[in-house]
C-alpha positions as CSV (number, residue, x, y, z in Angstrom):
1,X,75.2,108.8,132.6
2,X,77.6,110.5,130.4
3,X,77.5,110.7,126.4
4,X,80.1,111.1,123.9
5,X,79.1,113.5,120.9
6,X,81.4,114.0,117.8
7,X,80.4,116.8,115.4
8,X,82.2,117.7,112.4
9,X,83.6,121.0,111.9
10,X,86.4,123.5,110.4
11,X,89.7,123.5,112.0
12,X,88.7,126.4,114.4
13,X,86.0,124.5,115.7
14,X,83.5,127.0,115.3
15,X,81.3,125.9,112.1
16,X,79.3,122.5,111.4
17,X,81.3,121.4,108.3
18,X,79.4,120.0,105.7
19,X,80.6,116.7,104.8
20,X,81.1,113.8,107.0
21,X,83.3,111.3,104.8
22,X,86.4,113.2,104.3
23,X,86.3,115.8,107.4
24,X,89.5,115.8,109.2
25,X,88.5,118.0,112.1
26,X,86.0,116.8,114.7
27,X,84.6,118.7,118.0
28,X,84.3,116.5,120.4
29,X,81.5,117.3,123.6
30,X,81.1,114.6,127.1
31,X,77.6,115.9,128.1
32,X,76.6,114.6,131.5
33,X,72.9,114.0,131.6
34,X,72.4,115.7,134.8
35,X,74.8,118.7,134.6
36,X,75.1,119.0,130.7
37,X,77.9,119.9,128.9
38,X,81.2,118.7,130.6
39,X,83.7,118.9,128.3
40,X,84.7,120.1,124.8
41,X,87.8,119.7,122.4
42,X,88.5,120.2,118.8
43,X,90.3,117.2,117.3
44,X,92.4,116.6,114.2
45,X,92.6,112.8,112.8
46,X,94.5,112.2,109.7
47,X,93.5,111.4,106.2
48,X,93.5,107.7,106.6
49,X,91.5,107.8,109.8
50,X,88.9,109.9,107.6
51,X,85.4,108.3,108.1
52,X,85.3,107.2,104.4
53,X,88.5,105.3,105.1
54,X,87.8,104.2,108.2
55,X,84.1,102.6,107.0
56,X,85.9,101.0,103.8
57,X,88.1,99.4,105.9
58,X,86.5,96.2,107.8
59,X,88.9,95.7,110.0
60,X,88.0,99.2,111.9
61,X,88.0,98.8,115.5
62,X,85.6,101.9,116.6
63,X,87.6,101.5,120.5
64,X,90.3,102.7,118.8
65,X,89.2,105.9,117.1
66,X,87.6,109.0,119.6
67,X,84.9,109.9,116.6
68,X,83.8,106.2,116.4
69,X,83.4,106.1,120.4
70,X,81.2,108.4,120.3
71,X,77.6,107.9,120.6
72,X,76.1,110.8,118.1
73,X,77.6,112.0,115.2
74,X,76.1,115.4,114.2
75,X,77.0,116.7,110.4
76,X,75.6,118.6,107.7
77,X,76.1,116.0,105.0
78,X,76.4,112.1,104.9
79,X,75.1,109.1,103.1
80,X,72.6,106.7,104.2
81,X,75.4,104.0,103.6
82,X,77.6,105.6,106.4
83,X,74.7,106.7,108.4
84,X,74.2,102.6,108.3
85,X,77.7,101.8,109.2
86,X,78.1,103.7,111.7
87,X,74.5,102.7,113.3
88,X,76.5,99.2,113.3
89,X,79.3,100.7,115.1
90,X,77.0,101.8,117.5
91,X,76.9,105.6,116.2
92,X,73.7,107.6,115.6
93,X,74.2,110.0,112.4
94,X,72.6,113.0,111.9
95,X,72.2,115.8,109.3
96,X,71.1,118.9,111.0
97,X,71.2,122.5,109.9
98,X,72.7,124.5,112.7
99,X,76.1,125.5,111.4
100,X,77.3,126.6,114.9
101,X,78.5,123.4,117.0
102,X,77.7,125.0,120.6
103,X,74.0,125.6,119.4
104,X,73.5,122.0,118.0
105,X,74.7,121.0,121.4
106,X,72.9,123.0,123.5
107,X,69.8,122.3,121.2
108,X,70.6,118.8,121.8
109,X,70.6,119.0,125.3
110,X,67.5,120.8,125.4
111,X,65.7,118.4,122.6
112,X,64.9,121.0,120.0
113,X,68.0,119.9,117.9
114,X,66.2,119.4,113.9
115,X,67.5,116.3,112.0
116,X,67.3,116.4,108.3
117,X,65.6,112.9,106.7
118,X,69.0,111.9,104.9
119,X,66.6,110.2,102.3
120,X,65.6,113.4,101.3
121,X,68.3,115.5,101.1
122,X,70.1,115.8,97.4
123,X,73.5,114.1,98.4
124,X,76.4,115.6,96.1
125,X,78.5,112.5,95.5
126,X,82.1,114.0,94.9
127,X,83.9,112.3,92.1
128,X,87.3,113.3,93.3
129,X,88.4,110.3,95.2
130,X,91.6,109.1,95.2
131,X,91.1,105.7,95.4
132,X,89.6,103.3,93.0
133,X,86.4,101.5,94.3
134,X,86.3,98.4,91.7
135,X,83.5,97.5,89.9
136,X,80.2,97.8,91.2
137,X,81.3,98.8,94.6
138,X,78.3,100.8,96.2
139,X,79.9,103.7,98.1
140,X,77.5,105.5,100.2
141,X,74.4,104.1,98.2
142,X,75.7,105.2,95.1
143,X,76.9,103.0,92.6
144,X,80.3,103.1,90.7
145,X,80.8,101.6,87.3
């Protein structure tokens, strides 16, 4: 059985980035369960295929974006409201600490790859959006008046 992981990083690939929502590069890893890793790439997506965008928008289709295919999602920073959207999608979230993307992997593999509890973790909400949520929209559990 083969699994599909997406983890955010910078654009060289080499460092866990630390926010989900608005990351544009993504290092993708196909991990055989009996042979392991298979297969790695580092992929760009543009700014409206950003997760943020993409899990605003209802009419997503998660077969047609490589990120949402995926089974995991490993991150250094996301809401519990996109952690819950992508669970919908069929996407496991997680916040871990390893900052190099190989390691999580191969910690993964092995099963000693720490999660972080998202509900305890101080999320920094960034105000610099440029879009306008309306009122009372809840983005990412936190609420805009």
């Amino acid at each position: 059985m083969k699994a599909q992981v997406a983890v955010t990083t910078n654009k060289n690939g080499d460092k866990v980035a630390e926010h989900a929502g608005h990351g544009v590069y993504f290092k993708i890893y196909t991990i055989d369960e009996e042979n392991g890793l298979e297969d790695a790439k580092v992929i760009k997506v543009d700014k409206s295929e950003t997760l943020h965008n993409l899990l605003h928008n209802p009419q997503t289709n998660p077969e047609d974006h490589e990120v949402l295919r995926s089974q995991i999602l490993l991150t250094g920073s996301i809401g519990m409201g996109a952690i819950n959207k992508l669970a919908r999608m069929g996407v496991r979230a997680y916040i871990i600490e390893e900052k190099n993307p190989d390691e999580a992997i191969q910690q993964l593999i092995n099963g000693t790859l720490k999660a972080i509890d998202p509900n305890t973790v101080p999320h920094h909400h960034h105000h610099n959006h440029n879009h306008e949520h309306g009122d009372g929209h809840d983005c990412n559990g936190h609420h805009h008046d």
